[in-house]
GUDRENLO-616209 format. One record per atom (N, C-alpha, C, CB): atom name; z negated, x negated, y negated; residue number from 1; residue in three letters; chain. Coordinates in pm, whole numbers, plus 32768, in hexadecimal, padded with zeros to 4 digits. Glycine has a CB too. Example, Ala and Ser with C-alpha at 12.3 -4.5 7.8 and 13.67 -1.06 7.14 Angstrom:
# GUDRENLO-616209
SITE  atomo    up  east  north  num  residuo  cadena
SITE      N  7CF4  7AD9   8239    1      Ala       A
SITE     CA  7CF4  7B32   81C2    1      Ala       A
SITE      C  7CF4  7AD8   814A    1      Ala       A
SITE     CB  7C77  7B95   81BF    1      Ala       A
SITE      N  7D3C  7AFB   80E1    2      Ser       A
SITE     CA  7D36  7AA9   806A    2      Ser       A
SITE      C  7CED  7AF6   7FFD    2      Ser       A
SITE     CB  7DC4  7A80   803C    2      Ser       A
//
This chain:
# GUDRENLO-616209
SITE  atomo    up  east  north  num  residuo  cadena
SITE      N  ABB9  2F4E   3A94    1      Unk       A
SITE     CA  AB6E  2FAE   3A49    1      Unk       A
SITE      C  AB5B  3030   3A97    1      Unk       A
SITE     CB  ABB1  2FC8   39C6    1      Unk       A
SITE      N  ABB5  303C   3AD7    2      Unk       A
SITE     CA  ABAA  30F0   3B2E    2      Unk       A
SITE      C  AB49  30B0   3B7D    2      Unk       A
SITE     CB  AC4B  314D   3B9E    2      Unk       A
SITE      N  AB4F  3038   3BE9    3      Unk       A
SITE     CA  AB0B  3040   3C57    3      Unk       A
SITE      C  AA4D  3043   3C10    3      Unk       A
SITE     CB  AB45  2FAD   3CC3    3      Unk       A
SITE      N  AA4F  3037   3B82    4      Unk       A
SITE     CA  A9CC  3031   3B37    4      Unk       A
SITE      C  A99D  30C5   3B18    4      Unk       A
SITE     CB  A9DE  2FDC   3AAB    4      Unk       A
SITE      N  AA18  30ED   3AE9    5      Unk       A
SITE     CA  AA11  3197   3AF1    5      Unk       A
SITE      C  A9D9  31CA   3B38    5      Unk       A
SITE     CB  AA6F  31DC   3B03    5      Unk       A
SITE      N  AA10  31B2   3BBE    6      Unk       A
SITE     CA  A9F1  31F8   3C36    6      Unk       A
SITE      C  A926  3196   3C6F    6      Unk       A
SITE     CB  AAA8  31D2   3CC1    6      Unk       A
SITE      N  A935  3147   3C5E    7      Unk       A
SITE     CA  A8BE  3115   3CB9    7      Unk       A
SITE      C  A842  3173   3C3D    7      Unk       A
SITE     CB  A8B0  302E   3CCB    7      Unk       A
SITE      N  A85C  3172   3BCB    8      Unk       A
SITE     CA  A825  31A4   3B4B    8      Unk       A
SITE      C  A7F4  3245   3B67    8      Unk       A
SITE     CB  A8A1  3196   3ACD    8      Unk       A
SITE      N  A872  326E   3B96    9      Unk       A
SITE     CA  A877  3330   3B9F    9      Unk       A
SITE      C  A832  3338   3C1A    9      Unk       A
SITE     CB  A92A  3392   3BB0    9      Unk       A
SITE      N  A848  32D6   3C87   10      Unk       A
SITE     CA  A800  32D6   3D1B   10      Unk       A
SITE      C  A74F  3327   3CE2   10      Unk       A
SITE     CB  A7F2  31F9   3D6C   10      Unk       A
SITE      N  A74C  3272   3C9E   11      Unk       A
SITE     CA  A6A6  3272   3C83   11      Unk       A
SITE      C  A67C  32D4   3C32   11      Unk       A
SITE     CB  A66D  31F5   3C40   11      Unk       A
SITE      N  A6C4  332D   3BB0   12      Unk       A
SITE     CA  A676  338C   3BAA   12      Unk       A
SITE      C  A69B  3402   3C34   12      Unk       A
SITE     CB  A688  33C0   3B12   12      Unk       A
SITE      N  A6ED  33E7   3C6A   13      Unk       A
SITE     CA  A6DF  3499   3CDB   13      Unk       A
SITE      C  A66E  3481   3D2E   13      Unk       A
SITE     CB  A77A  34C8   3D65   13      Unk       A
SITE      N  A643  3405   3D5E   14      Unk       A
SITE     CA  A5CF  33E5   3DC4   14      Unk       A
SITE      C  A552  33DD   3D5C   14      Unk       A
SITE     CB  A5EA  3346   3E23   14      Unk       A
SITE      N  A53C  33BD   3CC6   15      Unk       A
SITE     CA  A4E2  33FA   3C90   15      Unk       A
SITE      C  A499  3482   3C8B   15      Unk       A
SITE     CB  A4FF  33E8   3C46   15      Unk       A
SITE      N  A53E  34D9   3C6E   16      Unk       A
SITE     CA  A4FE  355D   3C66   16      Unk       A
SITE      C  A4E3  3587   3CDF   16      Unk       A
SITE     CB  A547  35BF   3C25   16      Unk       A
SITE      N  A51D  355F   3D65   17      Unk       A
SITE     CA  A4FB  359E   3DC6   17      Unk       A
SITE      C  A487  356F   3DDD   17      Unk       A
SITE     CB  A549  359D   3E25   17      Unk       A
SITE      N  A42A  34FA   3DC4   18      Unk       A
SITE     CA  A3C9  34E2   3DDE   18      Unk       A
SITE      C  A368  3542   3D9C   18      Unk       A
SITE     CB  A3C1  346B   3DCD   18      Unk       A
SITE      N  A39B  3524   3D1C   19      Unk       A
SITE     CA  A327  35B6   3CC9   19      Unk       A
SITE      C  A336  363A   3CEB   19      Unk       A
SITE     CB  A33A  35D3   3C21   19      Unk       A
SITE      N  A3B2  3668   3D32   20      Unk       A
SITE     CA  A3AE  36F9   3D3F   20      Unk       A
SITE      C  A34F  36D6   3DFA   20      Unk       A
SITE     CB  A480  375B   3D33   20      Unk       A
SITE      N  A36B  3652   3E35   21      Unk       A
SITE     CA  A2FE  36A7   3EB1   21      Unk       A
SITE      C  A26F  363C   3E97   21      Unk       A
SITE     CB  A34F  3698   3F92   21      Unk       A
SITE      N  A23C  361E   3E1D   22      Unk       A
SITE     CA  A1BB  3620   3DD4   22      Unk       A
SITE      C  A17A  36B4   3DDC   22      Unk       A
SITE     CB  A1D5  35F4   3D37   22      Unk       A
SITE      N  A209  36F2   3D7D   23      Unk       A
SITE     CA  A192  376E   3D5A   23      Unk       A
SITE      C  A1A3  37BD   3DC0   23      Unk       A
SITE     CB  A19E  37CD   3CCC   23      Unk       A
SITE      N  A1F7  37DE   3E3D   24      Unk       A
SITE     CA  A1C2  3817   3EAC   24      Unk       A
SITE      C  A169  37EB   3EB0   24      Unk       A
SITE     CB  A1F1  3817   3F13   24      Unk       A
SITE      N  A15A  3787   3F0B   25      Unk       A
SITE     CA  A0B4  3740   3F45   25      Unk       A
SITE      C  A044  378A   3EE6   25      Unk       A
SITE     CB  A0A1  366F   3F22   25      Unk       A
SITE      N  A073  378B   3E64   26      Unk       A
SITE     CA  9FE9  37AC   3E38   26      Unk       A
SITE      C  9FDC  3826   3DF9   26      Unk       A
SITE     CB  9FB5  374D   3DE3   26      Unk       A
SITE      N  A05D  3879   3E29   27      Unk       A
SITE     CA  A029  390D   3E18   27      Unk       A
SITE      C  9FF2  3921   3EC4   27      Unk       A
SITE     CB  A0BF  3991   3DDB   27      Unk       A
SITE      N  A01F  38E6   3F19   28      Unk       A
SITE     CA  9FEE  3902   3FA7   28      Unk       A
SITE      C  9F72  38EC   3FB8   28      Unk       A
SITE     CB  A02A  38BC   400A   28      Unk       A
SITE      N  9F3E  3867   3F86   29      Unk       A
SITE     CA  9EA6  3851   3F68   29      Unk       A
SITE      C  9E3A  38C5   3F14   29      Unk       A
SITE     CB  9EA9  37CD   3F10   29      Unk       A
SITE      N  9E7A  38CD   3ECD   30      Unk       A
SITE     CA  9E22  392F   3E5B   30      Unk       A
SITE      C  9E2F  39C2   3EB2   30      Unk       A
SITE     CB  9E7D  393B   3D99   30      Unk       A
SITE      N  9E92  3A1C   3EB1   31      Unk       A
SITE     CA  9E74  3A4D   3F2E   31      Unk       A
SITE      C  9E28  3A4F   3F9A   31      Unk       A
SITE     CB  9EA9  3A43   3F50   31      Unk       A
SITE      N  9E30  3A0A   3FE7   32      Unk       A
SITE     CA  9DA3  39D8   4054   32      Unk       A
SITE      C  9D33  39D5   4043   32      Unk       A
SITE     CB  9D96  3969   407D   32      Unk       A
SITE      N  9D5A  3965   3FBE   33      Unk       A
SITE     CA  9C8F  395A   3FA1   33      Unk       A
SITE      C  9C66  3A09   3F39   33      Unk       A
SITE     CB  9C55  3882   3EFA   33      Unk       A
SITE      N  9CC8  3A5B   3F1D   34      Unk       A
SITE     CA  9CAB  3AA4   3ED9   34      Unk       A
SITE      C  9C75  3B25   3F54   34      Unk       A
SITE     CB  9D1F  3AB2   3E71   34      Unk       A
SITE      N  9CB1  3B3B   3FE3   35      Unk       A
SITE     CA  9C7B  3B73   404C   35      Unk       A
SITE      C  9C1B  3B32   406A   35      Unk       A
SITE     CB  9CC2  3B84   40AB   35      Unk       A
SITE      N  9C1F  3ABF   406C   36      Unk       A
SITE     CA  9B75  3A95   40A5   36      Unk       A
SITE      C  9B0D  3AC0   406B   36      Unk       A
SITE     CB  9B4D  3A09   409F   36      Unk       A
SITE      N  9B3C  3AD1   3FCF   37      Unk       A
SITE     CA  9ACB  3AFB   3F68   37      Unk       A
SITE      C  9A67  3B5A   3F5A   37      Unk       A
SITE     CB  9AF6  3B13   3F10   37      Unk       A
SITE      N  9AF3  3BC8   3F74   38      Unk       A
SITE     CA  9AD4  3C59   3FA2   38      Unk       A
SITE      C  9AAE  3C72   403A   38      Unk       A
SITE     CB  9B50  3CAE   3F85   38      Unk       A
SITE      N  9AE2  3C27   4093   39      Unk       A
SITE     CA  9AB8  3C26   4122   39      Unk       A
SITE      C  99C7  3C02   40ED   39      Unk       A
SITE     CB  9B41  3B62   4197   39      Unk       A
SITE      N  99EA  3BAF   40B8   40      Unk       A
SITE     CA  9972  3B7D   408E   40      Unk       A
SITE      C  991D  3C0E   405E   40      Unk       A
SITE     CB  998D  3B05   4010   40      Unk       A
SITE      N  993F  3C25   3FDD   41      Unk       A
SITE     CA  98ED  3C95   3FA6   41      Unk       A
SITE      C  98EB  3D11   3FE7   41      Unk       A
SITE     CB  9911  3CB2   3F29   41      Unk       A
SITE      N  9943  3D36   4037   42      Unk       A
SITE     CA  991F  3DA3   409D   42      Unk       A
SITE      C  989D  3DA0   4122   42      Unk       A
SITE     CB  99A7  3DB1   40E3   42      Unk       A
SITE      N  989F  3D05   413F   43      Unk       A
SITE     CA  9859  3CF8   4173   43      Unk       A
SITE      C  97C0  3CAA   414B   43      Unk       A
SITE     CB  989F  3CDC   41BA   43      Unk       A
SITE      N  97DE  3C92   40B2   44      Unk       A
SITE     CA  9737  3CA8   4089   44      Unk       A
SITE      C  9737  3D3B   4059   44      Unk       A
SITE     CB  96F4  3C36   3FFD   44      Unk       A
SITE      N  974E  3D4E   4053   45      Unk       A
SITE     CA  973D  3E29   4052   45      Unk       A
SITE      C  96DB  3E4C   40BB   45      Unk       A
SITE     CB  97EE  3E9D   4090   45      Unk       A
SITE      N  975B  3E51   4157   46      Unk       A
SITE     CA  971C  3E7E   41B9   46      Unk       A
SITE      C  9678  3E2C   41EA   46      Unk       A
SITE     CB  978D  3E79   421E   46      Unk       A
SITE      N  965F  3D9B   4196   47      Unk       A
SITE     CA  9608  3D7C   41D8   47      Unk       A
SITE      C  9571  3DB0   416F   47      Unk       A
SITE     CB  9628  3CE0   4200   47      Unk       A
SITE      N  95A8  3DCB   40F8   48      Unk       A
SITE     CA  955C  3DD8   4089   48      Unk       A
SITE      C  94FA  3E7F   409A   48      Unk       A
SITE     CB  95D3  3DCC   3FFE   48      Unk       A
SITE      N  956F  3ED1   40C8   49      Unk       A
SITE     CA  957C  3F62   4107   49      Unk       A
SITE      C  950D  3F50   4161   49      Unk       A
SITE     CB  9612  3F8F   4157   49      Unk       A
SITE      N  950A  3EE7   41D6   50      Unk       A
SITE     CA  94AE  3F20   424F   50      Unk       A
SITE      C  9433  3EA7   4223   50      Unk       A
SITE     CB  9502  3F12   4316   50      Unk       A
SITE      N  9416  3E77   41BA   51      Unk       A
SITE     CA  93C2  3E44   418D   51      Unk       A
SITE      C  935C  3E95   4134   51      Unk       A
SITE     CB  93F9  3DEB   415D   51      Unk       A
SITE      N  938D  3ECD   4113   52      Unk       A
SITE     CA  937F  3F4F   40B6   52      Unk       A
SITE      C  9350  3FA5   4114   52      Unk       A
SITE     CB  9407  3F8C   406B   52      Unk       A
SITE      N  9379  3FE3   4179   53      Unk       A
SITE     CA  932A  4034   41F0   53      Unk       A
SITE      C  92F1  3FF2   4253   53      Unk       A
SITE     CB  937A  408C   4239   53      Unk       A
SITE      N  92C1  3F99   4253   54      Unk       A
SITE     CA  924A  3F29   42AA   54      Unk       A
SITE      C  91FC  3F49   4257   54      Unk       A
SITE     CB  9258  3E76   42C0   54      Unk       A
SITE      N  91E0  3F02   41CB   55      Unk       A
SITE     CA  9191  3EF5   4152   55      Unk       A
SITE      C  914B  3F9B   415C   55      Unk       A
SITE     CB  91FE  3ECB   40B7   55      Unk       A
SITE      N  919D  400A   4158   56      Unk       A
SITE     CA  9173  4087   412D   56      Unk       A
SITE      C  911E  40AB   41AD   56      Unk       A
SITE     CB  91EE  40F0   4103   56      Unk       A
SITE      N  9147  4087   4207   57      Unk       A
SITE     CA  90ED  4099   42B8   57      Unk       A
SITE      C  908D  4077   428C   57      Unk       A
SITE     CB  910D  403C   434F   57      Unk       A
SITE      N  9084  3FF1   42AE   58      Unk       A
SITE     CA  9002  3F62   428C   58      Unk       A
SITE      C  8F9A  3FEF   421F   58      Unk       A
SITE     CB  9066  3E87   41F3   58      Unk       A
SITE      N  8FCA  3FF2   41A9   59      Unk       A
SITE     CA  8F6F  4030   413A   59      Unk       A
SITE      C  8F34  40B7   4184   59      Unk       A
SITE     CB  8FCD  4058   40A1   59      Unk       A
SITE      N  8F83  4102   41AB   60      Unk       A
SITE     CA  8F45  4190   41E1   60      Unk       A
SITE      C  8EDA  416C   4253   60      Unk       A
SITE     CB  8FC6  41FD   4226   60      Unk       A
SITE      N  8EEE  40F3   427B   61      Unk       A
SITE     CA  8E98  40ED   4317   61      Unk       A
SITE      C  8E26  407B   42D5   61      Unk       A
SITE     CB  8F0F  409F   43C8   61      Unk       A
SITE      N  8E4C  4070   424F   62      Unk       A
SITE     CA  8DCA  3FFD   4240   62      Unk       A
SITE      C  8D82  400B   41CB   62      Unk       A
SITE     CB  8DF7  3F62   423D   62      Unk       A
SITE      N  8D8C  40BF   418D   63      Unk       A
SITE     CA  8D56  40BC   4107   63      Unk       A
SITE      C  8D1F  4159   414F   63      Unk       A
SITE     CB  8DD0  40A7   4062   63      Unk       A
SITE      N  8C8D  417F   40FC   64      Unk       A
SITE     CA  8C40  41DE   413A   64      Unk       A
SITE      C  8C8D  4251   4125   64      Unk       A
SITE     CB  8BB5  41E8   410A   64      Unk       A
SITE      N  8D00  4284   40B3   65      Unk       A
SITE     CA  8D31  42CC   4085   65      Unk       A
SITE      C  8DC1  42E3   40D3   65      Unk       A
SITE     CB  8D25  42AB   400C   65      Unk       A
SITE      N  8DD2  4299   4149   66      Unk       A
SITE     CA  8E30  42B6   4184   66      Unk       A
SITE      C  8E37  4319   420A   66      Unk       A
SITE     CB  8E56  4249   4191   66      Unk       A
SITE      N  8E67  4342   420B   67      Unk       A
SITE     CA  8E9C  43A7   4294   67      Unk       A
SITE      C  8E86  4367   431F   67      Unk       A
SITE     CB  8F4A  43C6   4290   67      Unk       A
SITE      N  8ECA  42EC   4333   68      Unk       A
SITE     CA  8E97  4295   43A1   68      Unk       A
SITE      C  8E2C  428E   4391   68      Unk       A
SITE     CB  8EC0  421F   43B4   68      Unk       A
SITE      N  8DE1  4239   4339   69      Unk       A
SITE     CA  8D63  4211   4333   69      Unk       A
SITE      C  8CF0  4289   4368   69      Unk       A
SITE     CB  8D51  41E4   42A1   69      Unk       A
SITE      N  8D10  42F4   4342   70      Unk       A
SITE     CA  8CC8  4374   433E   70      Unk       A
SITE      C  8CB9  438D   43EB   70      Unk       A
SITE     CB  8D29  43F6   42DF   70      Unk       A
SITE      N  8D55  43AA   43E4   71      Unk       A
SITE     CA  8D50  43C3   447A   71      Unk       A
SITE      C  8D0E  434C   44ED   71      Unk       A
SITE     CB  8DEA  43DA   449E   71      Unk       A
SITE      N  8D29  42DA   44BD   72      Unk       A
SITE     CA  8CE7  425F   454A   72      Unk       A
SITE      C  8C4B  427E   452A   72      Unk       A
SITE     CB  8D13  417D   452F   72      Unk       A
SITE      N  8C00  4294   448F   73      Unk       A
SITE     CA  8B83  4289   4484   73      Unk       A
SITE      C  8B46  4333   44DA   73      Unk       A
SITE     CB  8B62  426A   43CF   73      Unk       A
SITE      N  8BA0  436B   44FC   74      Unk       A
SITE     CA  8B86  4410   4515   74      Unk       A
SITE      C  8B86  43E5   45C1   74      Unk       A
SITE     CB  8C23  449E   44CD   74      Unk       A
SITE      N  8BDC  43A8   45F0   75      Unk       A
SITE     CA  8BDD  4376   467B   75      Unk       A
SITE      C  8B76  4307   46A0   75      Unk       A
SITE     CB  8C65  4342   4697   75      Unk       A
SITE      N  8B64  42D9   4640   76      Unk       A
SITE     CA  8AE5  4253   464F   76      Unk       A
SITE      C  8A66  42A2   4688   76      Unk       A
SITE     CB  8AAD  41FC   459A   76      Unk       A
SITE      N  8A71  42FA   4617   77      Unk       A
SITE     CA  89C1  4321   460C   77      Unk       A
SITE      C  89BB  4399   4675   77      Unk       A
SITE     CB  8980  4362   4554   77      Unk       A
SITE      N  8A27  4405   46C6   78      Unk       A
SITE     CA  8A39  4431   4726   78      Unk       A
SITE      C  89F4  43F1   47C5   78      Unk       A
SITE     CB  8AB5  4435   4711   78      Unk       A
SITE      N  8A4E  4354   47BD   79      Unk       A
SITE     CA  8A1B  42F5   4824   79      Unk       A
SITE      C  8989  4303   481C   79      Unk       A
SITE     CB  8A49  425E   480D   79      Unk       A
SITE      N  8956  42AB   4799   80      Unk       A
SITE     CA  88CB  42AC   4786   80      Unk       A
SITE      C  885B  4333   47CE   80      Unk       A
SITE     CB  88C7  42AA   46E7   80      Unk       A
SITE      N  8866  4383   478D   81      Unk       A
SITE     CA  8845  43EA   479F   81      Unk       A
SITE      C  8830  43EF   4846   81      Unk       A
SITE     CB  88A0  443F   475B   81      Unk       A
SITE      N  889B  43F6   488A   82      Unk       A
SITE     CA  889A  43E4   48FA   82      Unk       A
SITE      C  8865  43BD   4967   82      Unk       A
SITE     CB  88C4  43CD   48F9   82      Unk       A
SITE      N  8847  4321   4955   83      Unk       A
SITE     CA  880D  42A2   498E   83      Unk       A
SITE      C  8773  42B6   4951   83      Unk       A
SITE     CB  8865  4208   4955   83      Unk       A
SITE      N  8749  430B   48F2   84      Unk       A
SITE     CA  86C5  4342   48D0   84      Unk       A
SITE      C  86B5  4391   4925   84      Unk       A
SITE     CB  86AE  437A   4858   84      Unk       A
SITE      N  86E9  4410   4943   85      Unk       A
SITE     CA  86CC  444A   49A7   85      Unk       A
SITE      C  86CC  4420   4A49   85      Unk       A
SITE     CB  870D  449D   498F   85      Unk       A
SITE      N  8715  43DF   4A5A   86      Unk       A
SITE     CA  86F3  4390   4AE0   86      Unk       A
SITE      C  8675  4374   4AF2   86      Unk       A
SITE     CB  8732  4313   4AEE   86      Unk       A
SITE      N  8661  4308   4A84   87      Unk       A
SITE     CA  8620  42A6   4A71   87      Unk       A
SITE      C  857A  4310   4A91   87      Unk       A
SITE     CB  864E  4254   49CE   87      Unk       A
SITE      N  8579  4361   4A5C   88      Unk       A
SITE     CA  84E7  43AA   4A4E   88      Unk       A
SITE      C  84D3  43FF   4ACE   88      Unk       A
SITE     CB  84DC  4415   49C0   88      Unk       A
SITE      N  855C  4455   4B22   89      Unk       A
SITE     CA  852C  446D   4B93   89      Unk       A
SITE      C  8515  4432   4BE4   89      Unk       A
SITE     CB  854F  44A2   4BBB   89      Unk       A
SITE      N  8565  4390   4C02   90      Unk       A
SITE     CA  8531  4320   4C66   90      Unk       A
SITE      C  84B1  431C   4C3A   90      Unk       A
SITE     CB  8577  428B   4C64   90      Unk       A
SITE      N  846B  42F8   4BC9   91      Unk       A
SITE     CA  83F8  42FB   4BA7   91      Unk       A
SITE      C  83B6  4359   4BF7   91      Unk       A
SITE     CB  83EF  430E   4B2A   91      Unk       A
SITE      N  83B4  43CB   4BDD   92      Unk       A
SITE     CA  835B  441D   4BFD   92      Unk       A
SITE      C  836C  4441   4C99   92      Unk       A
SITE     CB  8362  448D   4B9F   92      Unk       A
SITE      N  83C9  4442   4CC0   93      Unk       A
SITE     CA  83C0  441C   4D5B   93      Unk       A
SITE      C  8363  43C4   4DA7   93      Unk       A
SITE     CB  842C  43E7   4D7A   93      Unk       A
SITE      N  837C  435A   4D61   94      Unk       A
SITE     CA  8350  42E3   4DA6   94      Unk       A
SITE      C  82D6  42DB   4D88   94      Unk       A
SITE     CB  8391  426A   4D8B   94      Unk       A
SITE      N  826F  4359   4D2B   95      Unk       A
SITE     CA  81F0  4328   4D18   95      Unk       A
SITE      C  81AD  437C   4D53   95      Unk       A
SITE     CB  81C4  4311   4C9D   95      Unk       A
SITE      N  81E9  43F5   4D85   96      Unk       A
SITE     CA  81B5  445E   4DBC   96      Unk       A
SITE      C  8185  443B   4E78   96      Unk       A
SITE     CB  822E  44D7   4D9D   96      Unk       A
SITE      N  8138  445B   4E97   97      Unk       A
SITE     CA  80DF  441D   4F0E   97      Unk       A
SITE      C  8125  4451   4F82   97      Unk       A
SITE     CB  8038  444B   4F12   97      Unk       A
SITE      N  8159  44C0   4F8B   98      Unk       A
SITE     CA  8188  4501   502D   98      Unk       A
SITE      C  823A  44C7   5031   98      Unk       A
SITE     CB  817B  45ED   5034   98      Unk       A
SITE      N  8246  449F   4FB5   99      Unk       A
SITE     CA  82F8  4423   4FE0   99      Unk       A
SITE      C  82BD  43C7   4FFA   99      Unk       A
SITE     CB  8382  43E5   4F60   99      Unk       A
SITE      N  8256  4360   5080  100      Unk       A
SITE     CA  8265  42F6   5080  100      Unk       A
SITE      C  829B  428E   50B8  100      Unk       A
SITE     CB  822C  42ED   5079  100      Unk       A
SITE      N  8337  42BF   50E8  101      Unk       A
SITE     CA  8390  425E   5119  101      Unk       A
SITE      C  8412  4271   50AD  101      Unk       A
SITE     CB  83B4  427A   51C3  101      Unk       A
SITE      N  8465  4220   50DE  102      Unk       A
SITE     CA  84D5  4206   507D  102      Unk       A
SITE      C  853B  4289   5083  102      Unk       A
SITE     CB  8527  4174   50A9  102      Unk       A
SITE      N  8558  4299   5111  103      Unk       A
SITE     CA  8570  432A   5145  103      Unk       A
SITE      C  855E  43B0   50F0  103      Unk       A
SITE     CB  8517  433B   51B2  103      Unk       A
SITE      N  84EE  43BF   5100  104      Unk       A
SITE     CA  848D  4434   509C  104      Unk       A
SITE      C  84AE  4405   501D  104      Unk       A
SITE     CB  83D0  4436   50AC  104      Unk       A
SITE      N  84B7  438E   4FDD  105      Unk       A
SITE     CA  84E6  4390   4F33  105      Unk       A
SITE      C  854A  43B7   4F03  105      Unk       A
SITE     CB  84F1  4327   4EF7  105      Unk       A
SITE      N  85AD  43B9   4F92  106      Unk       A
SITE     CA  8645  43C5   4F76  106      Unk       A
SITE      C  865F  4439   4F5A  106      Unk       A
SITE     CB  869D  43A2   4FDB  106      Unk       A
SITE      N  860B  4479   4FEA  107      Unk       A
SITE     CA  8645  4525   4FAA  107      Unk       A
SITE      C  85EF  4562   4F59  107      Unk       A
SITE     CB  865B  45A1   501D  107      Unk       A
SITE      N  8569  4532   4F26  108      Unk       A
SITE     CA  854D  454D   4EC3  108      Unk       A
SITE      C  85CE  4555   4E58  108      Unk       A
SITE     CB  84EA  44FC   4EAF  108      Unk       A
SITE      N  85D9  44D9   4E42  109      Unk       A
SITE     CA  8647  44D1   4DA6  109      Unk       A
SITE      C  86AF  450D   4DCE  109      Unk       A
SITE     CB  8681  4433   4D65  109      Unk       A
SITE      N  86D0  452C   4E3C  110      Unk       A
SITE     CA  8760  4594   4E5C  110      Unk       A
SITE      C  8755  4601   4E1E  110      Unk       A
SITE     CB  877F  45C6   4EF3  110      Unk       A
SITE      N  86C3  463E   4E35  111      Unk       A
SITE     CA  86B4  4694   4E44  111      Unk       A
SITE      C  86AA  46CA   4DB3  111      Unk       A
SITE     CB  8663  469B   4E9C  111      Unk       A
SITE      N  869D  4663   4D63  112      Unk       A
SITE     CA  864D  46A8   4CD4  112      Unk       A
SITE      C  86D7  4677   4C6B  112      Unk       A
SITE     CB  8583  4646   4C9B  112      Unk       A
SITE      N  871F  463F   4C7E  113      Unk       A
SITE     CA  87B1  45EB   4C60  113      Unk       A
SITE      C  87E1  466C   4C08  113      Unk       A
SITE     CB  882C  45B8   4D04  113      Unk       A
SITE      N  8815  469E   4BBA  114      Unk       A
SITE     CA  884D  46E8   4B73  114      Unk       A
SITE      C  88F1  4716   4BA9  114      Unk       A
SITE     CB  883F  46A3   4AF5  114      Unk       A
SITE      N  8923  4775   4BAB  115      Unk       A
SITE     CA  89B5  4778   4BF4  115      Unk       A
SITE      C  8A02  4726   4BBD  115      Unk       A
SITE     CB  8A00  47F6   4BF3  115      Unk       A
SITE      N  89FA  4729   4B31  116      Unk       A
SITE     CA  8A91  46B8   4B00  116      Unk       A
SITE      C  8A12  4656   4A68  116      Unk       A
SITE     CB  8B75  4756   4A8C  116      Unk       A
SITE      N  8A38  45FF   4A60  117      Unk       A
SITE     CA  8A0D  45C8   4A38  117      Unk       A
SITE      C  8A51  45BE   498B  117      Unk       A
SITE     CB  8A05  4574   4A96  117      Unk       A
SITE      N  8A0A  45B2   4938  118      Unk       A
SITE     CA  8A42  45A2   48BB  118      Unk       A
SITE      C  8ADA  450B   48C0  118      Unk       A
SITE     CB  89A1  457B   484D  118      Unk       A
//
């Protein structure tokens, strides 16, 4: 009967020790996956954050009411402007009779070229 005792008392001490390193394991688990979680939501934050300032770029540079937009359409039409004026003194160089080599057109348009250009 003792040696029943004992094989009896064995099996519950290797029970409970089994259940007491159960619930380690699975406070160690829950833990982990509970940093991953938060590892997780910090980093849909930071990605949500610079999604959020792409998106707000994108809009200012692609809606007429934006600051970018304003400014590239203010630099656009600068260029333009520009390549008009070229465009009309080569013209008028090149139609005028005493430039009639390529030479003479050049410093024509040198000559009439504006110092800085828009």
């Amino acid at each position: 009967m003792r040696n029943l005792e004992a094989v009896v008392d064995g099996k519950r001490r290797l029970y409970e020790t089994s259940k007491m390193i159960l619930i380690i394991v699975t406070c160690i688990a829950s833990i982990t996956i509970l940093g991953m979680l938060i590892n997780g939501m910090a980093t849909l934050q930071t990605v949500t954050a610079k999604t959020n300032t792409l998106t707000s770029v994108l809009v200012d540079c692609t809606t007429p009411h934006g600051d970018c937009y304003k400014n590239a359409n203010r630099r656009q039409s600068g260029t333009v402007k520009a390549i008009n004026e070229v465009t009309i003194i080569v013209s008028y160089c090149s139609m005028q009779k005493q430039y009639d080599t390529e030479d003479k057109i050049k410093k024509c348009v040198n000559d009439r070229m504006p110092a800085e250009l828009p």
